[in-house]
HTML snippet that shows the backbone in 3Dmol.js (N, CA, C, O; Angstrom):
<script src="https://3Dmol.org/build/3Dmol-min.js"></script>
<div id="view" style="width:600px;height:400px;position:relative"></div>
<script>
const pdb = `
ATOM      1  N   UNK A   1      -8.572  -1.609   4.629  1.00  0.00           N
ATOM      2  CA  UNK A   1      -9.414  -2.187   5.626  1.00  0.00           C
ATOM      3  C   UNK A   1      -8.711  -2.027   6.965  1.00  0.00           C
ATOM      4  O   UNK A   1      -7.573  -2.336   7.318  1.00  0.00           O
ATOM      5  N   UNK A   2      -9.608  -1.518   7.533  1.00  0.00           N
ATOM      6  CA  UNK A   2      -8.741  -1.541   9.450  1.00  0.00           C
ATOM      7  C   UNK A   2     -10.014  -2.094  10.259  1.00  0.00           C
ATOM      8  O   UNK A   2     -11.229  -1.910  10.195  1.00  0.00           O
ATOM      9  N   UNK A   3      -8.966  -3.018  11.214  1.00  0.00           N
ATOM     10  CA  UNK A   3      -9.887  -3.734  12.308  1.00  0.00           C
ATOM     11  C   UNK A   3      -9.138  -2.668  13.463  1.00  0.00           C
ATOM     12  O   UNK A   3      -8.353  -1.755  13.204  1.00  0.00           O
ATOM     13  N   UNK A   4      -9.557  -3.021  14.572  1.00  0.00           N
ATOM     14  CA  UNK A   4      -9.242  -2.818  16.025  1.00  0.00           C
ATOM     15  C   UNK A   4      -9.081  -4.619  16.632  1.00  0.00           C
ATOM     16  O   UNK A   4      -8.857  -4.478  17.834  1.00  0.00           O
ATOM     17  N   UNK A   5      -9.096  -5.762  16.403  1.00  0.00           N
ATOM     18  CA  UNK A   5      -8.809  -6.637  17.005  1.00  0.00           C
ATOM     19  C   UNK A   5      -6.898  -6.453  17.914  1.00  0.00           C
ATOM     20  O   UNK A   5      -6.204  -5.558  18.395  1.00  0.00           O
ATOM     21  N   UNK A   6      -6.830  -7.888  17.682  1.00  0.00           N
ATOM     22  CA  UNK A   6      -5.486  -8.317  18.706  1.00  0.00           C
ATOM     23  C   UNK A   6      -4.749  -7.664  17.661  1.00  0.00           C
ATOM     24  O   UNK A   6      -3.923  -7.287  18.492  1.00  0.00           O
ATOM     25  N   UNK A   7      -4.294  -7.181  16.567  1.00  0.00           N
ATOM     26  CA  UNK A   7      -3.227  -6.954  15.650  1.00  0.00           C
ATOM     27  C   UNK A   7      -2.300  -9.050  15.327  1.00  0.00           C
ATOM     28  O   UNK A   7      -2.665 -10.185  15.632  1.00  0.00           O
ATOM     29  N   UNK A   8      -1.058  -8.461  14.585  1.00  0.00           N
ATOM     30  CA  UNK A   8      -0.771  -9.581  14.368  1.00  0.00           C
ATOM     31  C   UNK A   8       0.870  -9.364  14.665  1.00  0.00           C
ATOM     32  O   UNK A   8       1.536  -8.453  14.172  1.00  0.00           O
ATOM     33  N   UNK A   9       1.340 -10.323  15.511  1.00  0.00           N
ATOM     34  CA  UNK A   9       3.177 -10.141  16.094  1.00  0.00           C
ATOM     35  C   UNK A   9       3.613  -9.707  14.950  1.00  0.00           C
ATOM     36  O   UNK A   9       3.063  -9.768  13.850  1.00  0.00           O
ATOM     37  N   UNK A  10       4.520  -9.311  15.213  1.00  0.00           N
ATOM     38  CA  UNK A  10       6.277  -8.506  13.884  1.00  0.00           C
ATOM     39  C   UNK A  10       6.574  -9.846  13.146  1.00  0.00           C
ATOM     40  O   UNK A  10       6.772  -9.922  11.934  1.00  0.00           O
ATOM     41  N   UNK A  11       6.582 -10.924  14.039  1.00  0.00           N
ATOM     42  CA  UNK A  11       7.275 -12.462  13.316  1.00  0.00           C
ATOM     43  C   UNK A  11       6.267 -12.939  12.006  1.00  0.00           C
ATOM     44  O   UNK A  11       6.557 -13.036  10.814  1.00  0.00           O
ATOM     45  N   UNK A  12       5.189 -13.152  12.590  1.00  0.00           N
ATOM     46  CA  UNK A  12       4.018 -13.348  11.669  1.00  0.00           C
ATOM     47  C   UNK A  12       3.779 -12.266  10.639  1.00  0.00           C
ATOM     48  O   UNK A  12       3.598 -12.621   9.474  1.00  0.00           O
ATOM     49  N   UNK A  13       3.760 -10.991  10.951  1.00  0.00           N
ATOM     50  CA  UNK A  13       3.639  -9.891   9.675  1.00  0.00           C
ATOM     51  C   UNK A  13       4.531  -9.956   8.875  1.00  0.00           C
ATOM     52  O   UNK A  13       4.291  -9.809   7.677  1.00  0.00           O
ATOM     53  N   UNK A  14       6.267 -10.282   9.517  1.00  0.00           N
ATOM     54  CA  UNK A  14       6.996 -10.365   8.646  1.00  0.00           C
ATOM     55  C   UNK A  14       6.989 -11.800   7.367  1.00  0.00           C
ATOM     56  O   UNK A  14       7.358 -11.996   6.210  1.00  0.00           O
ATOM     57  N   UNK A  15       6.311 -12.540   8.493  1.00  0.00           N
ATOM     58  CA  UNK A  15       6.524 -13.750   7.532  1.00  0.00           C
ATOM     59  C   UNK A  15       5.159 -13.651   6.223  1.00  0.00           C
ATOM     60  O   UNK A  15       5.187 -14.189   5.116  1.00  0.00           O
ATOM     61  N   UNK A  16       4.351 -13.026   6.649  1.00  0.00           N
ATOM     62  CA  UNK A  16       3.493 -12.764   5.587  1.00  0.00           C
ATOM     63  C   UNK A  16       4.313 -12.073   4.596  1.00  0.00           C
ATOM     64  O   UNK A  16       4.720 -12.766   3.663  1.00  0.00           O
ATOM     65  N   UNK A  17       4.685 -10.636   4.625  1.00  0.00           N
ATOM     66  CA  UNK A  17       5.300  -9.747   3.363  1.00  0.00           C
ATOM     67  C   UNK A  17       6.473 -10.504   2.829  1.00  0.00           C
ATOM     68  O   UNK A  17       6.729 -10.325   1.639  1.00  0.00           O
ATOM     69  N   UNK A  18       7.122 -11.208   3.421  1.00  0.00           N
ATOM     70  CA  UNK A  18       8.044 -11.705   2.560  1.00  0.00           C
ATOM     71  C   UNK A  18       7.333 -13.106   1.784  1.00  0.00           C
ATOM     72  O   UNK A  18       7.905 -13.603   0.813  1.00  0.00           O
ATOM     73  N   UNK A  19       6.344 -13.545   2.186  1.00  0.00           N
ATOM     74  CA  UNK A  19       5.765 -14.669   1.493  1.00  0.00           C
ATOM     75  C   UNK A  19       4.912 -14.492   0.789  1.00  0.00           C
ATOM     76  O   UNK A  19       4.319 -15.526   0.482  1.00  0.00           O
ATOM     77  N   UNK A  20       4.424 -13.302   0.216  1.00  0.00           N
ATOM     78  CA  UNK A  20       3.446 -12.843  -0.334  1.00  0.00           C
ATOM     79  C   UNK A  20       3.396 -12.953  -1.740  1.00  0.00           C
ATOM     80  O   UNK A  20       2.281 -12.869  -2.254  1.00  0.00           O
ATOM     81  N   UNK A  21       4.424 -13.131  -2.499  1.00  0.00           N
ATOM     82  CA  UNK A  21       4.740 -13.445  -3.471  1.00  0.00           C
ATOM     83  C   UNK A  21       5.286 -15.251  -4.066  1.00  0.00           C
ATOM     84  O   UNK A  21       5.839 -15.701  -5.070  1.00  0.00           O
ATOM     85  N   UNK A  22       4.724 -15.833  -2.746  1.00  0.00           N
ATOM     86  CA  UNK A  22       5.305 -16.987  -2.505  1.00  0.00           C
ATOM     87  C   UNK A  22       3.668 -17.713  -3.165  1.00  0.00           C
ATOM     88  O   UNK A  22       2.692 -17.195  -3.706  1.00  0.00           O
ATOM     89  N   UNK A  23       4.087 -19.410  -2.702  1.00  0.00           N
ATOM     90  CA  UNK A  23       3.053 -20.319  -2.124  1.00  0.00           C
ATOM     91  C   UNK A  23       2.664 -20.347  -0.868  1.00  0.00           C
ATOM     92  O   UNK A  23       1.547 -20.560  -0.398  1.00  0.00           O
ATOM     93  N   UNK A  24       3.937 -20.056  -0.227  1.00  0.00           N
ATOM     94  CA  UNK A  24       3.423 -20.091   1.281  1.00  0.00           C
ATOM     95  C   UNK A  24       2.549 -19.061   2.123  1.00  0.00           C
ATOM     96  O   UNK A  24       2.571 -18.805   3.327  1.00  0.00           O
ATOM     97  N   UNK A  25       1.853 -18.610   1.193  1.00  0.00           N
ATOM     98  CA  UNK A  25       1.037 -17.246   2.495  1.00  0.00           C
ATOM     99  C   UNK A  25      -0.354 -17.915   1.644  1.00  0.00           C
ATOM    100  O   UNK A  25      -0.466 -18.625   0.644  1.00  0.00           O
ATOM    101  N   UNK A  26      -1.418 -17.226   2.694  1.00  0.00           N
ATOM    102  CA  UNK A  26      -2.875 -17.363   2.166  1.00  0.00           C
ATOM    103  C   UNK A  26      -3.214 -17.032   0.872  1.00  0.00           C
ATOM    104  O   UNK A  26      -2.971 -15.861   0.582  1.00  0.00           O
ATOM    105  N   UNK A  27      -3.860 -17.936  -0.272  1.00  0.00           N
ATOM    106  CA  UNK A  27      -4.372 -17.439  -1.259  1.00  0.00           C
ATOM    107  C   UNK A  27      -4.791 -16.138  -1.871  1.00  0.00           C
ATOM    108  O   UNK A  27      -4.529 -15.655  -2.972  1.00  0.00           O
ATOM    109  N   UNK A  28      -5.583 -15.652  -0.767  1.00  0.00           N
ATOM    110  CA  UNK A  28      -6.148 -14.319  -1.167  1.00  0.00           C
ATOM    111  C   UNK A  28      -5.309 -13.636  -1.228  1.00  0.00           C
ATOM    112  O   UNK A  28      -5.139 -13.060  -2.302  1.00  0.00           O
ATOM    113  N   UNK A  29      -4.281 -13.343   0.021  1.00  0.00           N
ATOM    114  CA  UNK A  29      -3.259 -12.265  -0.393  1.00  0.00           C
ATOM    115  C   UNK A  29      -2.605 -12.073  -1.581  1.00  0.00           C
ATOM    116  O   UNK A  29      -2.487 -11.014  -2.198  1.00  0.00           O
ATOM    117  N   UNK A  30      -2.063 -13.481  -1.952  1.00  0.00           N
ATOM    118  CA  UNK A  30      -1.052 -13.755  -3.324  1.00  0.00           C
ATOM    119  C   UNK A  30      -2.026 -13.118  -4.172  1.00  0.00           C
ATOM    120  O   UNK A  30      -2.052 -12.081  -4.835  1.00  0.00           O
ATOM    121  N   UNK A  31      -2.739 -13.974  -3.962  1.00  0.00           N
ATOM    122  CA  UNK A  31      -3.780 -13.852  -5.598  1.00  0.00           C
ATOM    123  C   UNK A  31      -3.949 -11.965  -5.834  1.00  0.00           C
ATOM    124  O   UNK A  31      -3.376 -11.360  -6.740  1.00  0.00           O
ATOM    125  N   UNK A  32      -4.747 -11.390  -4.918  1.00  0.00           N
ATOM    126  CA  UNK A  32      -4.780  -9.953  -5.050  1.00  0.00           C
ATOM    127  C   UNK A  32      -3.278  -9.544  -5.091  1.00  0.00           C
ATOM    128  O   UNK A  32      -3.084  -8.980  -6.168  1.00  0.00           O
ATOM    129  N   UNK A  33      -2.140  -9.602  -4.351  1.00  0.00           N
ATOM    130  CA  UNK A  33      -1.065  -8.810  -4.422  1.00  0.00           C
ATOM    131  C   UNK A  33      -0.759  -9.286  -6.051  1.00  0.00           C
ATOM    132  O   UNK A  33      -1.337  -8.576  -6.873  1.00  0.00           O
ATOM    133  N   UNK A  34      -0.198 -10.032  -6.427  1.00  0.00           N
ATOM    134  CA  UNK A  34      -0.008 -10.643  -7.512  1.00  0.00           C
ATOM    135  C   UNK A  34      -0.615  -9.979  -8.880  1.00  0.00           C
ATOM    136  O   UNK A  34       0.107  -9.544  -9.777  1.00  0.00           O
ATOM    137  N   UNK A  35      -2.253  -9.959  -8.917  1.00  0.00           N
ATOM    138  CA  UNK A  35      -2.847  -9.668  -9.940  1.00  0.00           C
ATOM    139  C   UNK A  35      -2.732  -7.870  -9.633  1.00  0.00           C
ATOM    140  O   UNK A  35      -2.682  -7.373 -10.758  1.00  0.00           O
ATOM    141  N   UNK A  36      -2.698  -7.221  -9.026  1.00  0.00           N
ATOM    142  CA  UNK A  36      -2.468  -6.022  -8.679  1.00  0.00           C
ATOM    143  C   UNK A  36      -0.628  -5.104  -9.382  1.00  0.00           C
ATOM    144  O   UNK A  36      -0.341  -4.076  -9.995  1.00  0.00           O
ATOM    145  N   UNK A  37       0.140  -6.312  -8.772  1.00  0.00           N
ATOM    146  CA  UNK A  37       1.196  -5.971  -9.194  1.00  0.00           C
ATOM    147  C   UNK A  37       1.594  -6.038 -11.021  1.00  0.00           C
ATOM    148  O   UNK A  37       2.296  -5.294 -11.706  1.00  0.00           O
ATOM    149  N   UNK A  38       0.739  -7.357 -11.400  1.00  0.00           N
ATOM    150  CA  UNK A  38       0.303  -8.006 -12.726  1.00  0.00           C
ATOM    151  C   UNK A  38      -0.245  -6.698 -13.832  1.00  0.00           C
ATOM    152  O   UNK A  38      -0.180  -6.758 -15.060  1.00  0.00           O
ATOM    153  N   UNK A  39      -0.579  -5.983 -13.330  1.00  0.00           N
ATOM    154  CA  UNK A  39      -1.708  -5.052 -13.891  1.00  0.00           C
ATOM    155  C   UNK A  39      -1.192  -3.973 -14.059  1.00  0.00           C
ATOM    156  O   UNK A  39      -0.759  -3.733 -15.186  1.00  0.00           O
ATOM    157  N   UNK A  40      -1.076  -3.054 -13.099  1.00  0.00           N
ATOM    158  CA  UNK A  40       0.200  -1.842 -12.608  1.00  0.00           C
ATOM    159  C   UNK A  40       1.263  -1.515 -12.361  1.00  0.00           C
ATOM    160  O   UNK A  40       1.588  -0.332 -12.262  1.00  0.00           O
ATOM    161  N   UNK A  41       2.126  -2.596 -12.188  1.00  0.00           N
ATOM    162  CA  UNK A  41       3.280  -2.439 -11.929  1.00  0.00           C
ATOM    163  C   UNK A  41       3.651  -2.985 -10.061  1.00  0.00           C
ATOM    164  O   UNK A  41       2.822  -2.994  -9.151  1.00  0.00           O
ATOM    165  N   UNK A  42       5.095  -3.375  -9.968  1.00  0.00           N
ATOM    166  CA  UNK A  42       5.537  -3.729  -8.796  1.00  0.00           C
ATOM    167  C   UNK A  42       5.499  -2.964  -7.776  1.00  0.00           C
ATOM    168  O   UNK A  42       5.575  -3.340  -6.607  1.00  0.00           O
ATOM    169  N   UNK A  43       5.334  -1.412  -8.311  1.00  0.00           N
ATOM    170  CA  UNK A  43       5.210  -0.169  -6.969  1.00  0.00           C
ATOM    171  C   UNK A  43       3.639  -0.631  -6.120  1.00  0.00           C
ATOM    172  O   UNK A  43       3.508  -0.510  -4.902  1.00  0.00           O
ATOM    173  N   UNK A  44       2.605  -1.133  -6.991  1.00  0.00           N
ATOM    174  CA  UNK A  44       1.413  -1.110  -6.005  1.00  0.00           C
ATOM    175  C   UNK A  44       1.452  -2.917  -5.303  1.00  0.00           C
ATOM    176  O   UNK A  44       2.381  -3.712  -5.163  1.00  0.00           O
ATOM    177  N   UNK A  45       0.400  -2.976  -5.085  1.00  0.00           N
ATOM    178  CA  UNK A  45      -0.039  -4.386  -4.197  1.00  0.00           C
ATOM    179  C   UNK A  45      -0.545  -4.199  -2.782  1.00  0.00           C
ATOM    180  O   UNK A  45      -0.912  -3.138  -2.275  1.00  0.00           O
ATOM    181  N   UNK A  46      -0.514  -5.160  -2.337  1.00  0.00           N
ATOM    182  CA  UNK A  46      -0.951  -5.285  -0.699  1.00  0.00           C
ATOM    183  C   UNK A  46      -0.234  -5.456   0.007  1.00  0.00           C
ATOM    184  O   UNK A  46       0.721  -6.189  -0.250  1.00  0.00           O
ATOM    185  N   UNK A  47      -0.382  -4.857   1.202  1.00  0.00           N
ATOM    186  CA  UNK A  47       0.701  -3.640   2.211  1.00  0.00           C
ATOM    187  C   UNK A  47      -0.637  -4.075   3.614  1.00  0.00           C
ATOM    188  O   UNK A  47      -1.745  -3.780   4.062  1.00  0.00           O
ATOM    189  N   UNK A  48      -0.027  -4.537   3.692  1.00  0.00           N
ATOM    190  CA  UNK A  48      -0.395  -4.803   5.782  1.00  0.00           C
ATOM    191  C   UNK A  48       0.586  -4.175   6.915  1.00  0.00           C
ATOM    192  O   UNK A  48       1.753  -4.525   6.742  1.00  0.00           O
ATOM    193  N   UNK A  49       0.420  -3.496   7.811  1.00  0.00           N
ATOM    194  CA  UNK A  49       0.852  -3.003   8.652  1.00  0.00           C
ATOM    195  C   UNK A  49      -0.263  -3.394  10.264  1.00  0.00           C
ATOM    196  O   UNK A  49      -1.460  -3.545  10.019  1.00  0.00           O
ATOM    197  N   UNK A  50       0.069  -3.495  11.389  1.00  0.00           N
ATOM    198  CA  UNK A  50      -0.038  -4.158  12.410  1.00  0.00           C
ATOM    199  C   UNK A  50       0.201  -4.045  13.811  1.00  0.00           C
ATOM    200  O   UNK A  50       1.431  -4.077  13.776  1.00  0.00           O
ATOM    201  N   UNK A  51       0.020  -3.977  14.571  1.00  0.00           N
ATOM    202  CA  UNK A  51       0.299  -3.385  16.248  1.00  0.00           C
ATOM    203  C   UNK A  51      -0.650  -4.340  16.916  1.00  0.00           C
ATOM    204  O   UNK A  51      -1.864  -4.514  16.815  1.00  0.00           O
ATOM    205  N   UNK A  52       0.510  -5.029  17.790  1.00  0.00           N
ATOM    206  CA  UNK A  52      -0.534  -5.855  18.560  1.00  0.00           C
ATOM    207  C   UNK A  52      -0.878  -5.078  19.825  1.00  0.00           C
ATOM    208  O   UNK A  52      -0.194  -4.284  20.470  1.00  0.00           O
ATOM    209  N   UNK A  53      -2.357  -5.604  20.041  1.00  0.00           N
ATOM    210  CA  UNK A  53      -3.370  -4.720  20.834  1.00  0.00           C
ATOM    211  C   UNK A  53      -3.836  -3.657  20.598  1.00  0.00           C
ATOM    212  O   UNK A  53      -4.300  -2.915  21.463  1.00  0.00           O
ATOM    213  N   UNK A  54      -3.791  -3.398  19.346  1.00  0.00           N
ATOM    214  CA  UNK A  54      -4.194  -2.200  18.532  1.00  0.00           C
ATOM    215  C   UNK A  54      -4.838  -2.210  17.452  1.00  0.00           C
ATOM    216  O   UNK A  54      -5.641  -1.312  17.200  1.00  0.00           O
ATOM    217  N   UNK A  55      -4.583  -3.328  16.531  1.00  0.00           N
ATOM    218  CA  UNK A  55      -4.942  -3.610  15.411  1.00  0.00           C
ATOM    219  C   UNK A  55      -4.044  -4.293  14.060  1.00  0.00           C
ATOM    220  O   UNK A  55      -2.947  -4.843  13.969  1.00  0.00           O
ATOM    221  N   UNK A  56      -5.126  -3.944  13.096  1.00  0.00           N
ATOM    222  CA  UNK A  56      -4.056  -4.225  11.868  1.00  0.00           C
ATOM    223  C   UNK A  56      -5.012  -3.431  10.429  1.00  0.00           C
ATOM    224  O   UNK A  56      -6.234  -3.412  10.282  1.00  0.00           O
ATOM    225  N   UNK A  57      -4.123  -2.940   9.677  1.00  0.00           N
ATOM    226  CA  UNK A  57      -4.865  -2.291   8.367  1.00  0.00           C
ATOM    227  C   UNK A  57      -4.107  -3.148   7.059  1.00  0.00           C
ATOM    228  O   UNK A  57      -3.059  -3.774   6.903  1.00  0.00           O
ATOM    229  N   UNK A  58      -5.092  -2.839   6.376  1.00  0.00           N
ATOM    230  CA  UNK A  58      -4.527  -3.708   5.071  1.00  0.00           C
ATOM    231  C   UNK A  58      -4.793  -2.521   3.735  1.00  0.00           C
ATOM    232  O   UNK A  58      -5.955  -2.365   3.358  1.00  0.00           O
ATOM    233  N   UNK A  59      -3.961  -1.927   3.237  1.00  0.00           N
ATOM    234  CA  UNK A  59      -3.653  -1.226   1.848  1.00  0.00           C
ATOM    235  C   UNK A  59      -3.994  -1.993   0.650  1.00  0.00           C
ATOM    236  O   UNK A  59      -3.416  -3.072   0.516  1.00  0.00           O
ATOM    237  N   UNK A  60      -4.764  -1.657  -0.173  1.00  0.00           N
ATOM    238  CA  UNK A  60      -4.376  -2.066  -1.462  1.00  0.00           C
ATOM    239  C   UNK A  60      -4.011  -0.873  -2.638  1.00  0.00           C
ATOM    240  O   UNK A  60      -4.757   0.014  -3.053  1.00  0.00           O
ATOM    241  N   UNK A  61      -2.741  -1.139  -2.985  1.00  0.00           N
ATOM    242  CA  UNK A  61      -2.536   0.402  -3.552  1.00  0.00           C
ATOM    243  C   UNK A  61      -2.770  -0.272  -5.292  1.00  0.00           C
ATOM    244  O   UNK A  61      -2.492  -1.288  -5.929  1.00  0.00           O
ATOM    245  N   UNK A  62      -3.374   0.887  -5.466  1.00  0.00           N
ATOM    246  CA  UNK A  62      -3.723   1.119  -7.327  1.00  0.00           C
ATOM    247  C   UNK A  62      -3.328   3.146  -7.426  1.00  0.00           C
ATOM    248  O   UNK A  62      -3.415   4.085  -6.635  1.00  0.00           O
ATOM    249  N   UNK A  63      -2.837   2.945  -9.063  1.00  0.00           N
ATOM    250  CA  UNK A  63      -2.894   3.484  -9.541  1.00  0.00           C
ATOM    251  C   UNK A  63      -4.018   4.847  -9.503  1.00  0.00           C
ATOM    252  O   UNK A  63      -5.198   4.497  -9.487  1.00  0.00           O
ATOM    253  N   UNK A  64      -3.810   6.073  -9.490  1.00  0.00           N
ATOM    254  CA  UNK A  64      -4.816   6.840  -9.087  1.00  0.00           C
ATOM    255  C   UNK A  64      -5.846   7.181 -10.556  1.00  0.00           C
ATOM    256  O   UNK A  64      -6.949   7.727 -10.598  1.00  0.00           O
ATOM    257  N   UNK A  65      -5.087   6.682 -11.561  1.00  0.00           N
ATOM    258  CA  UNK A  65      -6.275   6.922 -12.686  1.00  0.00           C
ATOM    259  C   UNK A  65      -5.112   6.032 -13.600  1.00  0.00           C
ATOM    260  O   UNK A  65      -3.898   6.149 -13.432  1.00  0.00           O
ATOM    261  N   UNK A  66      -5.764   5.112 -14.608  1.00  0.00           N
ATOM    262  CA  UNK A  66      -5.340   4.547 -16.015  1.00  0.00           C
ATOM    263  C   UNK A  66      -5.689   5.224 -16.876  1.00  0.00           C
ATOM    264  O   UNK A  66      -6.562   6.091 -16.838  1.00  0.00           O
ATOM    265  N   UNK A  67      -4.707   4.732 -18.196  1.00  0.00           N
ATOM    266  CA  UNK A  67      -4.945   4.967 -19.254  1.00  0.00           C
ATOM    267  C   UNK A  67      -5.793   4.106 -20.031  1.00  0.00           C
ATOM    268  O   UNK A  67      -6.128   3.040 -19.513  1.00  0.00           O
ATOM    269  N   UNK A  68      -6.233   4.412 -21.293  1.00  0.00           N
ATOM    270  CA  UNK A  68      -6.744   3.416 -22.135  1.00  0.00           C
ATOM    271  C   UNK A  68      -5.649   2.616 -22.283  1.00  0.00           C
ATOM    272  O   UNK A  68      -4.489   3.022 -22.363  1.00  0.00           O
ATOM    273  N   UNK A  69      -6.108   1.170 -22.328  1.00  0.00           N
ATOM    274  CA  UNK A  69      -5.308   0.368 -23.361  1.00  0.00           C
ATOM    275  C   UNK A  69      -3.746   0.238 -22.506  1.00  0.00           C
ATOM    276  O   UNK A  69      -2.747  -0.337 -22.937  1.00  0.00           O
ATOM    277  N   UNK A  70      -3.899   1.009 -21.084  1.00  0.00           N
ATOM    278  CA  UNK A  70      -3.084   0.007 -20.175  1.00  0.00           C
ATOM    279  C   UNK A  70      -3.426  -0.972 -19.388  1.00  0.00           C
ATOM    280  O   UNK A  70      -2.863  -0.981 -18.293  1.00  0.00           O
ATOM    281  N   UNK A  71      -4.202  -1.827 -19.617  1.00  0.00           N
ATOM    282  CA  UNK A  71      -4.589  -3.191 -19.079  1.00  0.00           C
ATOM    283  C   UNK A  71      -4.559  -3.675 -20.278  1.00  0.00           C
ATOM    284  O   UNK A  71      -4.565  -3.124 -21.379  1.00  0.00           O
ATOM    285  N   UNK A  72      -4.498  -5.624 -19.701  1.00  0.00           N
ATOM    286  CA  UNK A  72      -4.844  -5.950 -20.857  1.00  0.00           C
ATOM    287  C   UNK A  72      -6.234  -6.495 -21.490  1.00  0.00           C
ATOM    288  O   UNK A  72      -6.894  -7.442 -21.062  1.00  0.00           O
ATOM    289  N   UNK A  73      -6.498  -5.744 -22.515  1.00  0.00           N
ATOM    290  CA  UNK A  73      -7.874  -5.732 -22.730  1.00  0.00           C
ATOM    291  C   UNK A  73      -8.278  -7.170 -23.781  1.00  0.00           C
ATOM    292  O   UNK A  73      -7.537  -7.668 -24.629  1.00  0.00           O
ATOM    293  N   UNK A  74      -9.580  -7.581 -23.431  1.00  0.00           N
ATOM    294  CA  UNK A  74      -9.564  -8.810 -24.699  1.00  0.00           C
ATOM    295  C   UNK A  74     -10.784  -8.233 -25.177  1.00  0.00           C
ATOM    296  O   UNK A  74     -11.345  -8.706 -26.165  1.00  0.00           O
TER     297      UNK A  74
END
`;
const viewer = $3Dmol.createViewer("view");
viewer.addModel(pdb, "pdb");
viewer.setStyle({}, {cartoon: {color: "spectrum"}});
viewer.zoomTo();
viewer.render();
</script>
């Protein structure tokens, strides 16, 4: 996802990626980075990058194709 808004300061971006795995950042992030990493492995998740007065984009990296029977299936 990319906006063009204000972007978000270095202090605040940083404090997001390192809290992302925390309690302390917004739900949604955890929850998607989390269940992402949960699923595929620690290489993917959510990846924000940022420039203020420029914007901000948000990554969600997956896997480019699964296998069967690598999730867990019920």
């Amino acid at each position: 996802m990319i906006d063009d808004g204000i972007g978000i300061s270095m202090d605040i971006l940083k404090d997001i990626e390192t809290k992302k795995n925390s309690e302390k950042v917004g739900i949604g992030i955890r929850n998607v980075h989390q269940r992402v990493q949960m699923y595929f492995g620690k290489e993917y998740g959510v990846e924000i990058k940022s420039e203020l007065d420029v914007g901000t984009t948000v990554n969600i990296w997956l896997p480019k194709s699964i296998q069967k029977g690598d999730l867990n299936e019920e």
